[in-house]
C-alpha positions as CSV (number, residue, x, y, z in Angstrom):
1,X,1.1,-17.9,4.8
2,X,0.0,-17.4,1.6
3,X,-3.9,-17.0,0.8
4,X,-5.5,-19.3,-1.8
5,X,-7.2,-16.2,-3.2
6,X,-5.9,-15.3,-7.5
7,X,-5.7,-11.9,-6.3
8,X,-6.4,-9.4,-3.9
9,X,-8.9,-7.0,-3.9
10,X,-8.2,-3.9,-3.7
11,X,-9.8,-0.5,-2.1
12,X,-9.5,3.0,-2.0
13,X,-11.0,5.5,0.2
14,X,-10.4,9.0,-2.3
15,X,-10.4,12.5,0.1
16,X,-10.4,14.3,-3.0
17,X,-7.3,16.1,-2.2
18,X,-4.9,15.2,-5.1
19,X,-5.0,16.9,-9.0
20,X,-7.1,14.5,-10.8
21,X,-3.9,14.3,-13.6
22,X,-1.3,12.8,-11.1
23,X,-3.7,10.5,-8.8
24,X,-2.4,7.3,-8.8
25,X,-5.6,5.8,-7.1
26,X,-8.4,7.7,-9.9
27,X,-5.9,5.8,-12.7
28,X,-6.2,2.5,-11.2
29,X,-9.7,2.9,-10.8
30,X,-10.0,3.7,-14.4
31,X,-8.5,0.2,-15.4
32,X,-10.9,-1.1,-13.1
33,X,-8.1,-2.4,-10.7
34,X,-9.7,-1.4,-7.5
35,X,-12.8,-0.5,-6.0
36,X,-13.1,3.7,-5.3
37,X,-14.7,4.8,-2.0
38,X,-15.9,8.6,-1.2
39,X,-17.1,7.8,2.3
40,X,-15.1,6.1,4.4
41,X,-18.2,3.8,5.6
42,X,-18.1,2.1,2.8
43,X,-14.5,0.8,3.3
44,X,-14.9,-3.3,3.6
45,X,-15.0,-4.3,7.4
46,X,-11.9,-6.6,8.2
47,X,-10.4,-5.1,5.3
48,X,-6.2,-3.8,5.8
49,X,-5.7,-0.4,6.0
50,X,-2.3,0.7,5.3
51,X,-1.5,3.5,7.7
52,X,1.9,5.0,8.3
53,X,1.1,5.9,12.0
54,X,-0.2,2.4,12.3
55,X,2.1,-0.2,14.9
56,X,1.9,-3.1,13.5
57,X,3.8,-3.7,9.8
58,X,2.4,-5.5,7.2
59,X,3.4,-9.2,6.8
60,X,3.0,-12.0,4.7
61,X,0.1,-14.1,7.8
62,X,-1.8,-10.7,7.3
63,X,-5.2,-12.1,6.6
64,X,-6.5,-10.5,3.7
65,X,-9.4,-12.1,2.8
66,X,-11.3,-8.6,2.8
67,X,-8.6,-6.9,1.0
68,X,-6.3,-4.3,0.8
69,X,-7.7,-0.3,1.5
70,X,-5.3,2.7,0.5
71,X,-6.4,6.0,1.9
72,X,-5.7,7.9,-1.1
73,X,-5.2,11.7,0.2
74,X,-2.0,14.4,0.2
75,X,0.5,14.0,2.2
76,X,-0.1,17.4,4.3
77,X,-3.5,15.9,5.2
78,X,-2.3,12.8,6.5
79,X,-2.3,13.8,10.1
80,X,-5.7,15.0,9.7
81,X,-7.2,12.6,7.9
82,X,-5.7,9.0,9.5
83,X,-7.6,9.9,13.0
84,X,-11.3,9.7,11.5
85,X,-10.9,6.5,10.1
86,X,-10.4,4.7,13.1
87,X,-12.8,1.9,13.5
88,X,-12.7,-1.1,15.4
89,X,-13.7,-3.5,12.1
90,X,-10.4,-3.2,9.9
91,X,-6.8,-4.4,10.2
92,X,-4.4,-1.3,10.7
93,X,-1.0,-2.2,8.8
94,X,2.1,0.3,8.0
95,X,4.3,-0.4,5.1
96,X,8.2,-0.8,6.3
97,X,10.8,1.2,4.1
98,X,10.4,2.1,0.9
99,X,11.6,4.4,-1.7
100,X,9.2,6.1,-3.9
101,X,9.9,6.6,-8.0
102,X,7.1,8.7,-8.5
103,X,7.6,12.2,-10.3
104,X,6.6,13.8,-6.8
105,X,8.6,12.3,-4.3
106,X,11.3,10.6,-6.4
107,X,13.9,8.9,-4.0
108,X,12.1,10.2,-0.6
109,X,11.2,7.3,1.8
110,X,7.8,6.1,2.9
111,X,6.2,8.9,0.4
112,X,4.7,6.7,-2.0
113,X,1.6,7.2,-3.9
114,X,-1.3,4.8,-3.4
115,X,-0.4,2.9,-6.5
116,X,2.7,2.2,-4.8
117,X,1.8,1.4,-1.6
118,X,-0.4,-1.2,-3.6
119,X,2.2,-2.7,-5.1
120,X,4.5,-2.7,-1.9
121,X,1.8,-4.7,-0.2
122,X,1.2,-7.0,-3.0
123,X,4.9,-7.5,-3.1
124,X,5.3,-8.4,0.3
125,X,2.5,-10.2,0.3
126,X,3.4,-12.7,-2.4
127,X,0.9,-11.7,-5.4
128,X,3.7,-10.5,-7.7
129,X,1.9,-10.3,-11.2
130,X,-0.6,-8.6,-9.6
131,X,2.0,-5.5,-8.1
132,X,3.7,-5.7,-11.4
133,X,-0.1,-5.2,-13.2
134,X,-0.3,-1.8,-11.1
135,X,3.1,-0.4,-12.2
136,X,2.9,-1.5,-15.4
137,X,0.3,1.5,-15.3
138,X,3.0,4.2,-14.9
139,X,6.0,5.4,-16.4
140,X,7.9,5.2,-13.4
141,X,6.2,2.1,-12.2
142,X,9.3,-0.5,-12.8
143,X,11.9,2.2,-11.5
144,X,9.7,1.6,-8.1
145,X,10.1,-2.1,-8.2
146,X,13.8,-1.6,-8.9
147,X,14.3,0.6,-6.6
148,X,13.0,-1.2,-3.9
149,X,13.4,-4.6,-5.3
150,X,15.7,-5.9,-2.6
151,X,14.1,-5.0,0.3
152,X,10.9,-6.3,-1.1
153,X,12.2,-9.7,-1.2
154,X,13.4,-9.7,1.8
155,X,10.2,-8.3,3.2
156,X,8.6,-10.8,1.6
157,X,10.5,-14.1,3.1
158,X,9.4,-12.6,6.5
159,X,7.2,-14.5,8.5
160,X,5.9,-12.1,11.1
161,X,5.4,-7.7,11.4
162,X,8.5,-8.7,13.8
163,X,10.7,-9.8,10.9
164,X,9.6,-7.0,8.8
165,X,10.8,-4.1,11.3
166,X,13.8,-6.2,11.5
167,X,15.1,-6.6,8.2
168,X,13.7,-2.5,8.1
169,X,16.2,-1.8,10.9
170,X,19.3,-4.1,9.5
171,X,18.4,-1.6,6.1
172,X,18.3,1.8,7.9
173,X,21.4,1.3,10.8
């Protein structure tokens, strides 16, 4: 079910890992389209965190009142970095399959950048304009949508992190 929230906020906890040119999470943060965090205390209790190692998928009755938090980080640290933000306060949601568009891992699934997991979850979540605000801050930002669009409609009619995995395994079989 669908919040009665405009938009959702969004937050970023930065590990300072990426070059500051191709960070998709800095550039956001520049248009002032998402709160930046360097210490992960400060990330807003209750808040989602999208985390690939994470069991549950993230569906459309996800409350997000509190928001949406993207651990912004390299890929190589994930492993490392995931572990240390476990806390009992904040909702841990995975993103089902994806392609990423951007310049880095162009066509490689579940490797998006934090601007795309963003818009992934806005997507799915039913807050449209507010994904297409965040690509419209890339070059490649509509290629994600297109690539992807599909599945994020789908994902997006789900009801449950049940249907999601579903319609993820119908995709991938």
């Amino acid at each position: 079910m669908k919040s009665n929230i405009s938009s959702v906020k969004l937050h970023l906890y930065h590990a300072n890992q990426c070059s500051p040119k191709k960070c998709t999470g800095k550039k956001l943060a520049r248009f002032n389209l998402l709160n930046l965090f360097k210490d992960s205390a400060k990330i807003p209790k209750g808040s989602i965190l999208l985390d690939p190692t994470a069991k549950q998928a993230l569906s459309p009755i996800d409350n997000i009142n509190r928001g949406i938090t993207v651990l912004d980080c390299s890929w190589e640290h994930v492993d490392e970095l995931f572990p240390k933000l476990i806390k009992k306060n904040l909702q841990y949601r995975a993103l089902p399959f994806l392609i990423a568009a951007n310049p880095v891992n162009f066509g490689r699934a579940f490797m998006l950048t934090s601007s795309e997991a963003f818009a992934a979850s806005l997507f799915i979540l039913g807050y449209d304009k507010q994904a297409l605000q965040i690509l419209s801050k890339f070059k490649w930002g509509m290629t994600f949508f297109e690539l992807n669009k599909e599945l994020l409609n789908q994902y997006s009619k789900a009801n449950n992190s049940y249907e999601i995995i579903e319609i993820q395994s119908e995709y991938i079989s």
